[in-house]
N, C-alpha and C positions, 0 to 999 in steps of 0.2 A: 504494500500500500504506500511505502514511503516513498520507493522509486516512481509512483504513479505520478505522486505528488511533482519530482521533479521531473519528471518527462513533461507531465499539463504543465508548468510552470518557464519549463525549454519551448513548447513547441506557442506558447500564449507571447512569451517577450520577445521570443527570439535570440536569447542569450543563454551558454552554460557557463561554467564553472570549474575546470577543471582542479580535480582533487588537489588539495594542498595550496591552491590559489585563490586568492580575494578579488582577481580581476575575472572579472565576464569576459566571454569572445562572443562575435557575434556572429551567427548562424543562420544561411539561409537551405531550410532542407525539406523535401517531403516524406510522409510515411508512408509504406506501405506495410499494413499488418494483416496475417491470418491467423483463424485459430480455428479447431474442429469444435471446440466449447461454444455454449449458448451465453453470452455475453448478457443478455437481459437478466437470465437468472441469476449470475454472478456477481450483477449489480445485487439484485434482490438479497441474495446471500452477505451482502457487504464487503465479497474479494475484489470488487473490480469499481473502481468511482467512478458514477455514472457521467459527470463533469468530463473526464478524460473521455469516456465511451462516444461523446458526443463531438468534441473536437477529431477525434480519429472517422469518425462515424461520415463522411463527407462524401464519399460514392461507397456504394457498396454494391460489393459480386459475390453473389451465392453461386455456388460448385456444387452440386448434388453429390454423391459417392457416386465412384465408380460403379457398385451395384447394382443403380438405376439408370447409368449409363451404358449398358451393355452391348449397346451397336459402339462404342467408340473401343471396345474390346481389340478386335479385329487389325484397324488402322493403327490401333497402338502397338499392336504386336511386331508391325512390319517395321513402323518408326524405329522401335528396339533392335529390332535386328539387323538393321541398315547401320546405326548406331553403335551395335557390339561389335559387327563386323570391321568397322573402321578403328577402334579401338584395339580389337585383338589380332588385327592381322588376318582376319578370314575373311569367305565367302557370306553375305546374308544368308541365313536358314531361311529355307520354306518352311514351314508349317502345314502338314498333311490337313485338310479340312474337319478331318476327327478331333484331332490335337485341338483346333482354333474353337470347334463346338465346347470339348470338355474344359479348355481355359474361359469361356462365354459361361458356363455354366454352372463353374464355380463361384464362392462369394470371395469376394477381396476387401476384408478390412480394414488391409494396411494403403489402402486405396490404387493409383498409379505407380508407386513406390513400389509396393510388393508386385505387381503384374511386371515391374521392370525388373526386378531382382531375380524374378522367376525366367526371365528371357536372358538377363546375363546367365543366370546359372547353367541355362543350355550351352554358354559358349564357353565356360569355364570346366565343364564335366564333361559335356560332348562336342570336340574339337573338331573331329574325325566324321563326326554325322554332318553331312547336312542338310537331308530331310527329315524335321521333327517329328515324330507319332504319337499316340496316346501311352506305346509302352514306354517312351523315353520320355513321357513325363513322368512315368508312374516310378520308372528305374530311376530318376534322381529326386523323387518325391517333391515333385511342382504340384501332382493332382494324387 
């Protein structure tokens, strides 16, 4: 709560304070903030000043989960592999249309994050493949 206080108090004057010093600098900066928490309740709960909520609060983008995005499954897979590929030195994997249904079909609570992690994992465990299946996700336990 205290930090809140000096963050609303930085982004209100436009000045910090660097630790150990009596002089202000002046600061011209934007935020950008996310968080998966419900922000209204946290005011309610007293974690989070609704003062500061409301200075940050200036546009706002809601992101569904993944979950309920489930056509963006697909495009995101390819992006990863185009992406691991350049990084590891290989070929993009295909992904067999099985594989892409059973990744579609799983739930992903660590959201885009874990659907990438599970696309690097193919390229760090399966080097040598590069047509994905539903056994080679099972044999490095993505599904």
């Amino acid at each position: 709560y205290n930090l809140q206080a000096k963050l609303l108090r930085a982004i209100e004057t436009g000045e910090i304070s660097p630790i150990g010093s009596e002089k202000t600098i002046k600061v011209n900066v934007r935020i950008i903030s996310a968080t998966n928490k419900n922000i209204e309740e946290s005011i309610q709960r007293g974690e989070f000043r609704s003062d500061l909520f409301h200075r940050l609060n200036v546009v706002r983008i809601s992101i569904p989960p993944l979950d309920e995005r489930k056509e963006d499954i697909p495009p995101l897979i390819e992006h990863f592999s185009k992406s691991f590929a350049a990084i590891y030195g290989q070929r993009p994997k295909k992904f067999k249309e099985e594989a892409i249904k059973e990744l579609v079909s799983r739930s992903w609570p660590g959201n885009v994050r874990e659907l990438q992690n599970a696309i690097e994992k193919c390229f760090v465990l399966l080097p040598e493949v590069s047509e994905i299946t539903t056994a080679h996700l099972r044999e490095i336990e993505v599904i």
